[in-house]
Structures are given as structure tokens and as C-alpha cells.
N, C-alpha and C positions, 0 to 999 in steps of 0.2 A: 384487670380482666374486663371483657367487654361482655354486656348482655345484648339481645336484639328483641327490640318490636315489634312488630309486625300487626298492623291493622289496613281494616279500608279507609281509614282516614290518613293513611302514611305511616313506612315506617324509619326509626330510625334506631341509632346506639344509644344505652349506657355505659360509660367510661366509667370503670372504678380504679383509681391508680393514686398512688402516694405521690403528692407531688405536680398533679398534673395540669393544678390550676396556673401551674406559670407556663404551660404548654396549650392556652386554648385555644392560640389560633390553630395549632397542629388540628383539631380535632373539630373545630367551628368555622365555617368559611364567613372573614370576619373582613377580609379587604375588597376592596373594589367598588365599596358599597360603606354609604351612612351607618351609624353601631348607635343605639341608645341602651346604654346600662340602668337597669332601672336595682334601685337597692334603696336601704331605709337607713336609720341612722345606728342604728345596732347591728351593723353588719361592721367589723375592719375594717378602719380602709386599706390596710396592703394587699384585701380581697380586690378591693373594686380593680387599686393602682395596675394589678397584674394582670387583671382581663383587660382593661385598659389600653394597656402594652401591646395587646396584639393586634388594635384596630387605630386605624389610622388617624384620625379626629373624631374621639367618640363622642357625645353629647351624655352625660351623668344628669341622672336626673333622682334625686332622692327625695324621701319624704320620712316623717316622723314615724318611731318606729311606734310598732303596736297595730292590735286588732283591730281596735276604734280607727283606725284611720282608710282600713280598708274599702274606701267608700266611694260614693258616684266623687263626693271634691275632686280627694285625689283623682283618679280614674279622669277627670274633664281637666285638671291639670296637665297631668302625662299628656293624653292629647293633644291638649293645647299646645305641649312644647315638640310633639313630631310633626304637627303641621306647622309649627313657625320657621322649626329648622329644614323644612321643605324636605322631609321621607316622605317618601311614595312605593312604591308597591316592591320592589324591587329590596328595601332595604331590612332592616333585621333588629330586634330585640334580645337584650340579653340579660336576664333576672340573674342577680348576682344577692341572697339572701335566703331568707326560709319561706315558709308556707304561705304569708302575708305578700312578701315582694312575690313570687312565683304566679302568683293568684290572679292577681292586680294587673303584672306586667302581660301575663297570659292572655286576660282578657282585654288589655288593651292590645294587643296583637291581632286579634283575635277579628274583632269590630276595626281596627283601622285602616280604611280603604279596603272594606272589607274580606281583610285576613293578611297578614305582613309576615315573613317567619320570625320564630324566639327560639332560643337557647335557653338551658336552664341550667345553673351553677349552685346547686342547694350548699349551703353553708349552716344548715342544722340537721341533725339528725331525724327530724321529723320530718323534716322536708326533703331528705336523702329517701328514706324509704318509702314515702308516701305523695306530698303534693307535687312532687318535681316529676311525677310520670302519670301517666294516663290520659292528658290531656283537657282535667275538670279546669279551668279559670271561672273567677266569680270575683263580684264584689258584695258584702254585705247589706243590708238595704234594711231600714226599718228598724234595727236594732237586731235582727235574725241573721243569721249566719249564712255567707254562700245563697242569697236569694235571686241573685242577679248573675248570672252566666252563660258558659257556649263552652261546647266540646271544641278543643283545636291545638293538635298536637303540638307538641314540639318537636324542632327538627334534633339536635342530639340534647343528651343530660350527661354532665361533667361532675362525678362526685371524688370529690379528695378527702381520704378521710383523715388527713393532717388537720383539715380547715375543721374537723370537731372536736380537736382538743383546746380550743378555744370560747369551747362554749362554756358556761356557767353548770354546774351541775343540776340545778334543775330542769335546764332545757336538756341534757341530756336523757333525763328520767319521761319527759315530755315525748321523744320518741323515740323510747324502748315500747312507751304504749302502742305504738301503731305495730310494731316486731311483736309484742306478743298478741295481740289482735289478731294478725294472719296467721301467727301460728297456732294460736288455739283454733282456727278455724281449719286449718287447710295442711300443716304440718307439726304434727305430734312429737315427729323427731326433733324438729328445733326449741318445739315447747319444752322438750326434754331438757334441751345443752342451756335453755334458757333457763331453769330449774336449777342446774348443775355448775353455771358460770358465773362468779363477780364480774357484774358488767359495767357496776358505776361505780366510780374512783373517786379519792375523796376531791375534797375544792382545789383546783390547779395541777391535778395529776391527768396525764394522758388515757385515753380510753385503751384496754387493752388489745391488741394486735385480732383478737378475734371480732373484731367489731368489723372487720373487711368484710367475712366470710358470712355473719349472720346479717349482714346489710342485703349482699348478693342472695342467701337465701330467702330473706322477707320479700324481696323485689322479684324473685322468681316466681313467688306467691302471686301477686301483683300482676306481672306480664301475663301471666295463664291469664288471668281473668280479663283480662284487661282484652287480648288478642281476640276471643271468644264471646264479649260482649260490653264492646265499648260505649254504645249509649245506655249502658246499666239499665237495659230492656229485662233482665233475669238474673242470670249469676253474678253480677258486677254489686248486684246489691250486698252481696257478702264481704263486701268490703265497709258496711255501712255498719258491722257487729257493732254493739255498743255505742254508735253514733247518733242514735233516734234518740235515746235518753240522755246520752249527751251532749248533744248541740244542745237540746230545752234547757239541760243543766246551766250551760254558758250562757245562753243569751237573757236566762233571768238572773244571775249573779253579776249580768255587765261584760262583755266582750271582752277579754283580756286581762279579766281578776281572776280568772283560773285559767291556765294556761289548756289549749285544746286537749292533748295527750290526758290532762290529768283527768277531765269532764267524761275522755274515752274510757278513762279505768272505772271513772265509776258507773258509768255506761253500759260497761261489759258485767259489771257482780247481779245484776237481777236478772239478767239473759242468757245463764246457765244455770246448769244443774247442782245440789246439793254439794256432789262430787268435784267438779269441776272449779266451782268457786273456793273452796277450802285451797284448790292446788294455786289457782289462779291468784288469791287474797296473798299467800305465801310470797311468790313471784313481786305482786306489785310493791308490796313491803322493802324485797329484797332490791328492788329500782328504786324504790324514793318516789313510791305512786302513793296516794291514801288510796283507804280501804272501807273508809267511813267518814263521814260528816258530822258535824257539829250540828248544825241543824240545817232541813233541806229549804229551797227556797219557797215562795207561798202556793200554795198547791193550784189556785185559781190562774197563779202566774205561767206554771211548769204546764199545768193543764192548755192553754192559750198555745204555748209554744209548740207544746207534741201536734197541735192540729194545724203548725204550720208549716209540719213537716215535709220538705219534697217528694215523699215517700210514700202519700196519704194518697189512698183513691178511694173517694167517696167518704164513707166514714169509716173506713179502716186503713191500718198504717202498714206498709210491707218490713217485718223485724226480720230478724236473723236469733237462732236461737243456739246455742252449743251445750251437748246432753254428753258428748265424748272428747277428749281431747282429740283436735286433728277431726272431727267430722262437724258439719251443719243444716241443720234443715230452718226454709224459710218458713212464717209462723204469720198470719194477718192477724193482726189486735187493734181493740179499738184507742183512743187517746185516756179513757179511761182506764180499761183493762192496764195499760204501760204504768200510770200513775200507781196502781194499785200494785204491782210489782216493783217498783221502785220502794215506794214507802215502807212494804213489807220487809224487803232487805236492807234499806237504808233511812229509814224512817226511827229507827228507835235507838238513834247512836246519839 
């Protein structure tokens, strides 16, 4: 199936098809023109080999994988290596990996000869329904998450979802977070089927067949907002549910010692209602999401991080709050206030 885009920054396809990654020059205009695959070391490589295949002398440019690494280094690396191989405006990027490569390669796209087009090939689940669209690229800075960025679309998104039976079962638990995010936000019916569906299979077994269908519904989620308010001036912030409490989560435990998805679940338990959270806690349980903490990290530290949030004006932070399944209203709180809701719901585990 195909979905479509549609912004004033560009619009272009999502491709969702079995299979389709040995087909991307069908769907990428990949010849006539320099190809830099940008991917990490946790990616396949008969991922990279088959995009590969369709462009004529690509230049592979990989880096270690992980969230630490998402940084200015790399980022003047990359660089470094499309101006050696003399790209210029004309030629193209193609992020073959998850949220980290997509981010990276994005925002080197983005800034080079200011603005070059990219492709995106998400090869995780989290990166299928979330970083591979919209058009956010960033690189990390400081130790804080996504500090450094630019809006800049991509021209298609290529998702196979053969290429996520590959993944480790916790990265698939990783982005069932972001699926049920939008659905408790924006579609109740999918929060439902997500309620009602074994979505994660044990270690080496394939995800089952409905993972096409609730991919295309999260992403549908997605496009609305997306089409409607792409520099996340208003509604786009509803995609940030659970993510003020959890970026602060991640960036004080260390980039990459909790995987994003997981940071978002627990992101999401103090930003709903009594009712909500009972159904939601059930849900992340049945993903292989935690639902509590061992102990949270130091309040002075978590405190620091909420007030670096992109989201803060002045001293207050724009949240996202869910009292109904399937509806949201936005909510200003100060870096305090958030702390004091966190700790209430996750402070005594």
C-alpha cells in the first residue's frame, strides 16, 4: 500500500510492501546521480547490499551503532565524506537503519549545500512508524536528545515489513511505544485491536501479519498531523505525548541505556488519567514495555533536563495530556509541576 504526504515543505510516498526493499530503485530515483547510504553497524548488511544494487556507485558510509553516537563527530564525518566524494546539489542520501541513522543522515541532507534530497528505508519498527516521516532530522548535543536540527523532508519512505523480523525483540517492544502513543492519543479503535492483539513474538519468531495494517494506521495518525502543522507550531505537539518526561528520563540514565520507546512508556503513565493508565500499564506489559522503575534518576538531574526541553516557553513546558482513550488536550506545566507528577506515579516503585 501506498500512503501520501502532503506538506508546504514537499510532498512525497510512503511504500509499505513485503519485499520491497530489493525493489528501491523502482520507487527512489537512484541513477544518474552520486547515492550516499548512510546506515550504522546494527543495521544487516543484505539491508545496505540491496539498496546498493540499485544505484550505480554508491558511496556507504557507516558509523557505530547507538544513540551516543548521534553527534556533531559523526554528523562532520558524513560531511566530510560527501564533499570528498564531490556531491553537490543535484545528488541524494539514502538512510538505510532506524531513528539514529534517519536523524543523522536527515540532518546531514538537510545542511549540505544547503539541502540535498534523502530517502528513508526504516529497518526498525520505531523508525517505521515514527522517525522515518515528518521530516524532524537532529543530532544530539550536550548529552540532550535531538538538540541540534532542521525540518527537511524526505523525498519517498520505503518500509518492508520483512526487514522487522530481524529485529531483536526488544526493539520491537521499542516501537510498539510510539503505535500506542498515537493511538491513545488520536485513535481509540486501534488502542482497542492493540488491547486485543499478541503483537510481540517470542525471540526469532516473525511479527505477525497484522503488523502491515497497524503500521499504516499509526502512520495515518502521523500524516494528519503532520500535513496540518509541520513545524509543530500547535497540533504537531501531540505527537510529543509522553516524550517531555521521556527524553529527561533518557538523557539522565545516559543515551542509549534505555532504549527511546521504553523512556516513552514511561513518559506516557503520569500524563494520563487514573482510567487510562490502568488500560495503558495492561497494554505496555503485554509489549515487553516496563511500567515501573527500580528507582528514578536524581530529581535535580531529571529537573535540569525538563527545562531543556524544546517545548519550554518561558517557564512553562507545552505537554500533552490523555483523560480519554482516543482524545487529548494540551496542558502548560511548569519543569516542577512535570517532576511532581512523575514521582507521584513513578516514584514509589
Amino acid at each position: 500500500m501506498t500512503l501520501q504526504v502532503n506538506t508546504n515543505m514537499g510532498s512525497y510516498p510512503i511504500i509499505i510492501e513485503r519485499g520491497a526493499i530489493c525493489r528501491a530503485g523502482n520507487y527512489f530515483r537512484l541513477t544518474g546521480r552520486r547515492v550516499c547510504i548512510v546506515t550504522d553497524t546494527g543495521v544487516p548488511e543484505q539491508y545496505v547490499r540491496l539498496v546498493a544494487s540499485s544505484c550505480q556507485n554508491p558511496l556507504i558510509f557507516r558509523f557505530e551503532q547507538g544513540e551516543q553516537n548521534k553527534t556533531f563527530d559523526t554528523l562532520r564525518s558524513l560531511l566530510g565524506q560527501l564533499l570528498e566524494h564531490g556531491f553537490d546539489r543535484t545528488d541524494a542520501i539514502v538512510a538505510v537503519g532506524g531513528g539514529v541513522v534517519t536523524d543523522l543522515a536527515g540532518f546531514a541532507a538537510a545542511t549540505y549545500m544547503r539541502g540535498i534530497d534523502f530517502y528513508n528505508v526504516p529497518t526498525t519498527l520505531l523508525c517505521a512508524v515514527d522517525a522515518s516521516v515528518g521530516g524532524k532530522t537532529a543530532v544530539d548535543f550536550d548529552g540532550y536528545k535531538n538538540m541540534i536540527g532542521a525540518f527537511w523532508q524526505p523525498r519517498a519512505v520505503l518500509i518492508d515489513p520483512e526487514t522487522l523480523n530481524t529485529l531483536p525483540r526488544r526493539r520491537i517492544s521499542d516501537g510498539l511505544s510510539e503505535v500506542i502513543k498515537m493511538s491513545l492519543t488520536s485513535d481509540a479503535a486501534l488502542f482497542e485491536t492493540l488491547e486485543k492483539t499478541a503483537l510481540l513474538p517470542e525471540e526469532g519468531q516473525p511479527l505477525p501479519e497484522a503488523i502491515d495494517e497497524i503500521v499504516a494506521r499509526a502512520l495515518a495518525v502521523k500524516i494528519f498531523v503532520v500535513e496540518n502543522d509541520v513545524r509543530e507550531k500547535g497540533l504537531r505537539r501531540v505527537l510529543n505525548f509522553g516524550h517531555t518526561l521521556g527524553h529527561a528520563i533518557e538523557s539522565c540514565v545516559g543515551l542509549g541505556e534505555l532504549y527511546h520507546g521504553e523512556c516513552v512508556a514511561l513518559g506516557m503513565l503520569p500524563m494520563c488519567s487514573d482510567e487510562v493508565r490502568a488500560r495503558l500499564t495492561r497494554v505496555l506489559a503485554a509489549c515487553g514495555l516496563p511500567t515501573a522503575v527500580d528507582r528514578l534518576p536524581a530529581q535535580e538531574a531529571l529537573l535540569t533536563a525538563l527545562k531543556h526541553d524544546k517545548k519550554a516557553a518561558g517557564s512553562c513546558i507545552h505537554t500533552v495530556v490523555v483523560d480519554r482513550v482516543g482524545e487529548f488536550r494540551m496542558e502548560d506545566a511548569t519543569a516542577e509541576e512535570l517532576l511532581e507528577k512523575l514521582n507521584a506515579v513513578l516514584g514509589n516503585h
